[in-house]
N, C-alpha and C positions, 0 to 999 in steps of 0.2 A: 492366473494372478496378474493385476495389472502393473505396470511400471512404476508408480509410488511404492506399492507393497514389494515389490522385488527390491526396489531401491536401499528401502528400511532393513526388511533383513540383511543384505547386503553389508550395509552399514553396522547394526548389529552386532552381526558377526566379527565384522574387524574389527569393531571397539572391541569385546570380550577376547578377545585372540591378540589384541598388542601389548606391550611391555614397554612401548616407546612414551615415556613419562612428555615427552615435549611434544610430540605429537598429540598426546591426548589434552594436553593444559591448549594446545592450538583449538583443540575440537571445541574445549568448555568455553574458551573465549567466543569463538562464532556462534555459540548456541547462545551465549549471556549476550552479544552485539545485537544477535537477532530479535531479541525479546526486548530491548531498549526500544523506545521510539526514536524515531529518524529524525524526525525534527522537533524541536521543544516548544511548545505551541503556550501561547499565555492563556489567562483564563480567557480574554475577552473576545484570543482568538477562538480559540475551543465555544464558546459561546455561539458566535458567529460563525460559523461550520455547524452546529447542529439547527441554529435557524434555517441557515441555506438547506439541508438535509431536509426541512419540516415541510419547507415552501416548495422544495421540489414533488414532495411524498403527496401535496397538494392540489399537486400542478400548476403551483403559479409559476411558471418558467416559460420562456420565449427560447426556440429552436435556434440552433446560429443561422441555420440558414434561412431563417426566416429574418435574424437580424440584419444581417449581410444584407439583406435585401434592400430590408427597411432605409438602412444607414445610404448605401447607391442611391435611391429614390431621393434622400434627404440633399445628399451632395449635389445630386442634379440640379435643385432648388437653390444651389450655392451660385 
């Protein structure tokens, strides 16, 4: 069994086995935090994330280190 599946039952088990009403309202809270998202994203951001997503699936993207590069070369010329 690997470490997630031990983890789970683990867990499991001490949920059905406590009686401790505050601890378990602790558990349901970190399970409802976890399922929120983290940050609240507008539409236009969420729009603009899935472009970026599109263009990379594409491969229109430049490597950093390639930009890194590009950017020194450019400075040079400064």
């Amino acid at each position: 069994m690997d470490l997630t599946a031990q983890i789970k039952k683990n867990l499991i088990s001490r949920i059905k086995d406590s009686t401790d009403l505050d601890f378990l309202k602790a558990l349901q809270t970190i399970f409802d935090s976890s399922e929120q998202e983290l940050y609240g994203l507008s539409s236009d951001q969420k729009m603009a994330i899935e472009r970026s997503r599109k263009e990379i699936e594409s491969g229109n993207f430049h490597k950093n280190d390639e930009v890194i590069s590009e950017m020194r070369e450019w400075l040079k010329k400064k």
